[in-house]
C-alpha positions, 0 to 999 in steps of 0.5 A, a space after each residue: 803181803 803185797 798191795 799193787 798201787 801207784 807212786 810217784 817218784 820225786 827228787 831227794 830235795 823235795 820238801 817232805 819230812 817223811 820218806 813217802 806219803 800215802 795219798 786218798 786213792 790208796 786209803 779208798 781203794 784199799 778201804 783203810 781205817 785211820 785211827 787217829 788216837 792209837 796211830 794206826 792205820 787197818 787194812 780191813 781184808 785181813 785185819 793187819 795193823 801198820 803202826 806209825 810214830 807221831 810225825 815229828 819226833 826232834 832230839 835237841 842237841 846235848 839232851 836226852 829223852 824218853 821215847 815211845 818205840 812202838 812194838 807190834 810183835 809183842 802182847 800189852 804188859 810184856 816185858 821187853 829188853 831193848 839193848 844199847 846200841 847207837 842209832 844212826 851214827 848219833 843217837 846212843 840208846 842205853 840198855 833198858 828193861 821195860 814193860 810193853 804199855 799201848 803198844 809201846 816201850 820207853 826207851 831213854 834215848 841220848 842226843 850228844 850232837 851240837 844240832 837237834 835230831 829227827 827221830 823218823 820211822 826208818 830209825 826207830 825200825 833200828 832199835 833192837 827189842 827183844 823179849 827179856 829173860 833173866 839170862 840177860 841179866 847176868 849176860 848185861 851184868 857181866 859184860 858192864 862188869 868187865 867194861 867196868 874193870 878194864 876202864 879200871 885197870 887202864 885207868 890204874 896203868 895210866 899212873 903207876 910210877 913204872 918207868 924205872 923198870 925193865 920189862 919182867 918187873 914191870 910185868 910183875 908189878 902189872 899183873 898183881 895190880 889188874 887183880 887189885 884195882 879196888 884197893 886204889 884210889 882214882 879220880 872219881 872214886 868216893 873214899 871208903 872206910 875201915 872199921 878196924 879201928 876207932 879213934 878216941 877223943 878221951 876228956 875228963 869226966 864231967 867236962 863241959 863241951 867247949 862251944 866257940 865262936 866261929 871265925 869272921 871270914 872273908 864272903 870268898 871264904 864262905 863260898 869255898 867253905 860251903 862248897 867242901 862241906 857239901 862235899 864232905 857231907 856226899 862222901 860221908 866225911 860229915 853228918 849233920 849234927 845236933 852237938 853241944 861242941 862247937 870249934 872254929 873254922 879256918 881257910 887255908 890256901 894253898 899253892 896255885 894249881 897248874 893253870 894259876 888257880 888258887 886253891 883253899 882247904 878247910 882246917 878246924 880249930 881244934 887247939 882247946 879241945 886237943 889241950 883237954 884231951 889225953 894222948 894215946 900212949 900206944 907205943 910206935 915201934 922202934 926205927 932203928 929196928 926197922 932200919 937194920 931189917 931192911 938193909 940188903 934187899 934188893 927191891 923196895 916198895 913204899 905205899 902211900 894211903 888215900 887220905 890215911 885219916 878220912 879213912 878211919 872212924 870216929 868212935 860213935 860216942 865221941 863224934 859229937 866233939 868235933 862238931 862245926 858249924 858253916 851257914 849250911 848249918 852244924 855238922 860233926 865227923 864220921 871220919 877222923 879229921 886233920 888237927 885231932 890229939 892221938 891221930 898218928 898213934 891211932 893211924 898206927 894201932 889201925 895200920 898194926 892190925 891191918 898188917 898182923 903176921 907180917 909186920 916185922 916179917 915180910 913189911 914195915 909200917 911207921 905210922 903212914 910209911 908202909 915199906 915192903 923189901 924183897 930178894 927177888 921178883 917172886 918174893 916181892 910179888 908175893 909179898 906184895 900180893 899178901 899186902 894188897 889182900 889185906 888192904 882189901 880186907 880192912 877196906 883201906 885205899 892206897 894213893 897210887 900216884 904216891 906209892 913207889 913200886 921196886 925201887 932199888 934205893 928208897 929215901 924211908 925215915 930219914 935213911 938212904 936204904 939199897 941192897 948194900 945196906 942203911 946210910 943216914 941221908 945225905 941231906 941231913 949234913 949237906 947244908 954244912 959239907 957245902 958251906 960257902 968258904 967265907 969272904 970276910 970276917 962276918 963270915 967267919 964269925 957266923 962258921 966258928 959260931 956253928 962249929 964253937 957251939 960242938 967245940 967241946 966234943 971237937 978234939 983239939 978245936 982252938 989249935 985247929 981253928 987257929 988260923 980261922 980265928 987269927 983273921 978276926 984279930 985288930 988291923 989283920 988283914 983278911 987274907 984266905 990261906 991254904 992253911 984256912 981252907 984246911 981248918 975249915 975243911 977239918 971242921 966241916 968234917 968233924 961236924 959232920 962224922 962221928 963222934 960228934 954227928 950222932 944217930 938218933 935214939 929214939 928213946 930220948 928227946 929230940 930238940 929241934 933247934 931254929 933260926 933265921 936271917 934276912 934272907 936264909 933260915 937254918 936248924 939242927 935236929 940234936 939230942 942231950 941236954 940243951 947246951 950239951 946237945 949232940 947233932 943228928 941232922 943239919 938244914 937249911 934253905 935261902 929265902 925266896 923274894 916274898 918269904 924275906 919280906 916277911 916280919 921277923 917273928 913271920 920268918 922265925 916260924 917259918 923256919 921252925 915249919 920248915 924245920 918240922 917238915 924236914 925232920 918229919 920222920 924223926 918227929 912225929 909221933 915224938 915228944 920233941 922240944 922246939 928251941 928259938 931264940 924269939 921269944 915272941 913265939 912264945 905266946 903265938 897259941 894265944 893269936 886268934 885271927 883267922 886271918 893271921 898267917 901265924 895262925 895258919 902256920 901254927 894249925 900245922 903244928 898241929 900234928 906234933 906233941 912239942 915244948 917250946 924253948 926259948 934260948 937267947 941268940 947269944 947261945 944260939 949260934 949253931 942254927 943262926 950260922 945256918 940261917 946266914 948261908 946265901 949259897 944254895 946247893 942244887 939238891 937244897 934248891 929242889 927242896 927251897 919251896 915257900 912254906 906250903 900253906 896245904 900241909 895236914 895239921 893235927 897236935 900240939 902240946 904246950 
């Protein structure tokens, strides 16, 4: 209603805190009543009640907090949905659901400004409260829903490797993604697990647990190691434990992120539980069956799990063996953890299952490599859409920024793969195809060592590197002829070309031969018995300033490292054997510093099952020629990286 008084009118800047002020004649005049413990005001001719807030109500900047909202429409013990809304331009209000209590509702109110906020009565008319209903919820649930998949789905789109493709496969790959954005790992998201598989940690019966001390460690170390384990323990990697198992800890750095800032991962000495452990005997599938399926398709996608193994569980009963300790106390896996005898053979039962029926039909898996090939588009979206189902199914999470989606040419276990066929990757010979045409005598010694290793599977090898060989004769000088360059051509050619240069049988033993010079490291990747053996691959690199100044036995591992990692495909999940010629290796799984770079490298062998050899330097000729190439080519120079000291360790067999 309408009550008839007087007012005055002053200036914006007068200063008041309130829009308007009642003065005594209007309270006498009208009779009013002030209640001073409800905050109200009654006009007594008709009992209206003017509810009021407290007279100063101040958000301080970047703060959220709960405020009464008074709400006269509604009866004491209603209950009320109050919408989020932005108030004034500032204050941002989320959706609550609260009952009504003195008249008013709480209402979390959020102040993102850098300077405080008074909340008056004007502002508080804003806030939109309405009576709540179930219908409301599934209204605010469904619309948080499709807020919450489009940030999906924008987020997803930001790292997919699209730009490769032209607009009808970009539109296809798209829409199949938008349906699949719960099987990508993003940044924020928390890891999930599969129970499809468990991983075993099978010992002999009546073995005693191995309780080892744990490493000193620099105070920096603990800081990070207290750090991750805490994580671990959010994302449910880890549980605390009352084990009777206990294995050592180790930091391991790795490279300097984009501002310069070093990061560290924490990796678990598991060397003697893995020595009495047995190997799962599941058996991988055969790569050159894969390799003759998947020629002449002319698309290719590879996909890429988020942390293949944290995905898997442990088995229930054999959690306890992987038990550590950390000054926040004594904690064993939930998930399968890196440096564990078996992980790969696991991760290939598990990565089996996922994908039974189309296996072999429709995709192929090796371990962590998954491949989809397709004819067309339709037929890789389909394809791709049956993946994806399944990996939804089993609970499985791909790393999108690692998956490559319709490529036309993948690089996939070693192979150049296009829809003209299966090439072996050119890498595996280019060390030896760009070998630098000698200076000197030294040069030629360290060529016609490499290539006088192969000379018996080499037809006529002394004729043709005669006019090689005529320039290490006494008082010749050294005098490069055409006739030398051919030599050196032709043998370049028959080290890498058939028959000498092999393809790999996966049924035999690889060797993995190593070397290292001052300022270079080379290897062969070969088959056959040791002196006998044929080549499937060559590699090598220069030393970067920091890698030379390490000792020699530092380089001869790091060029087995190295070596390990280039051949991955061929490797792992092989029994292989590792040839050197410094014998000091040897004993390198006896070092216990934690400080030790050797230690650290040696944990990323941990992944693989090998033997090491030793073979005196005199008949090491072929890796040691490849250790003394200072030439890089621009493809070995996108490969010539210090040994990463981030890479995933696992097992050793010795």
């Amino acid at each position: 209603r309408t009550i008839p008084t007087e007012f005055q009118v002053i200036h914006p800047a007068f200063p008041i805190p309130h829009d308007g002020i009642l003065g005594k004649p209007f309270i006498t005049g009208n009779q009013t009543i002030i209640n001073y413990q409800t905050n109200e005001l009654t006009l007594p001719t008709d009992d209206e009640i003017i509810s009021a807030l407290d007279t100063h109500i101040i958000i301080p900047a970047r703060t959220e907090i709960l405020v009464a909202i008074p709400a006269p429409d509604f009866h004491e013990g209603e209950t009320l949905l109050v919408s989020a809304q932005t108030i004034g331009e500032v204050l941002m209000c989320s959706n609550t659901v609260n009952n009504v209590q003195d008249g008013c509702v709480l209402v979390s109110v959020m102040n993102p400004r850098e300077e405080a906020f008074e909340l008056t009565t004007f502002y508080v008319n804003k806030f939109n409260i309405e009576k709540f209903n179930t219908a409301m919820v599934h209204t605010l649930i469904s619309k948080t829903e499709t807020s919450y998949e489009s940030s999906r789905i924008t987020k997803l789109r930001s790292v997919l490797r699209t730009e490769q493709l032209n607009s009808e496969e970009q539109e296809s790959l798209v829409a199949i993604c938008d349906q699949y954005t719960d099987i990508f790992h993003l940044e924020g998201d928390k890891l999930t697990n599969t129970e499809a598989v468990y991983h075993e940690i099978n010992i002999p019966t009546a073995t005693q647990p191995i309780n080892e001390r744990p490493y000193r460690l620099p105070f920096k170390h603990k800081q990070e190691i207290n750090k991750q384990v805490k994580q671990w323990e959010e994302d449910g990697i880890i549980t605390p434990s009352k084990s009777p198992w206990n294995a050592p800890l180790l930091v391991v750095p790795k490279k300097p992120d984009r501002d310069g800032v070093v990061q560290y991962r924490i990796c678990v000495d598991f060397r003697k539980l893995n020595h009495i452990s047995s190997g799962d005997a599941y058996p991988l599938p055969n790569i050159t069956d894969i390799l003759d399926q998947l020629g002449k398709s002319r698309y290719y996608t590879t996909l890429d799990l988020a942390q293949g193994y944290h995905q898997v569980k442990m088995h229930p009963d054999h959690k306890e063996r992987t038990a550590f300790s950390t000054e926040r106390g004594h904690f064993e896996f939930q998930r399968v953890p890196f440096g564990l005898k078996g992980a790969p053979a696991t991760f290939q039962r598990l990565m089996n299952t996922v994908l039974t029926g189309l296996n072999g039909l429709k995709t192929f898996v090796y371990l962590d490599d998954i491949i989809i090939y397709a004819r067309d588009i339709p037929d890789h979206s389909k394809k791709l859409q049956e993946v994806f189902e399944r990996l939804r199914q089993f609970n499985l999470k791909l790393q999108p920024t690692k998956c490559e989606f319709m490529r036309k040419e993948v690089n996939y276990l070693g192979h150049v793969i296009t829809d003209q066929g299966v090439r072996p990757d050119p890498q595996k010979v280019q060390c030896v195809m760009d070998y630098p045409i000698p200076k000197n005598s030294k040069d030629i010694k360290s060529f016609l060592g490499l290539s006088g290793y192969y000379r018996r599977f080499i037809p006529d090898y002394g004729k043709i590197a005669k006019s090689l060989t005529s320039l290490l004769k006494k008082d010749v000088e050294f005098k490069w002829s055409d006739l030398c360059q051919k030599a050196f051509e032709d043998l370049k050619n028959a080290l890498t070309n058939e028959p000498l240069l092999q393809y790999p049988d996966f049924n035999q033993t690889f060797n993995l031969t190593c070397d290292a010079s001052g300022y270079a490291i080379g290897c062969v990747l070969s088959q056959g018995p040791i002196g006998k053996d044929l080549p499937i691959a060559y590699a090598s690199r220069t030393l970067n300033k920091a890698e030379q100044n390490y000792s020699t036995t530092e380089r001869e591992l790091c060029a087995i490292i190295w070596g390990v990692k280039q051949f991955r495909p061929y490797l792992l999940g092989q029994e292989f054997n590792i040839i050197t010629d410094h014998r000091a290796l040897t004993w390198l799984f006896n070092v216990k510093d934690p400080g030790s770079r050797l230690t650290r490298w040696r944990l990323k062998l941990e992944e693989y099952q090998y033997q090491i050899q030793y073979k005196p330097g005199c008949n090491n000729t072929n890796a040691d020629a490849l250790s003394r190439i200072r030439v890089t080519t621009r493809a070995q120079t996108l490969r010539n990286e210090q040994i990463p000291e981030s890479e995933s360790q696992l097992e050793h067999k010795h």
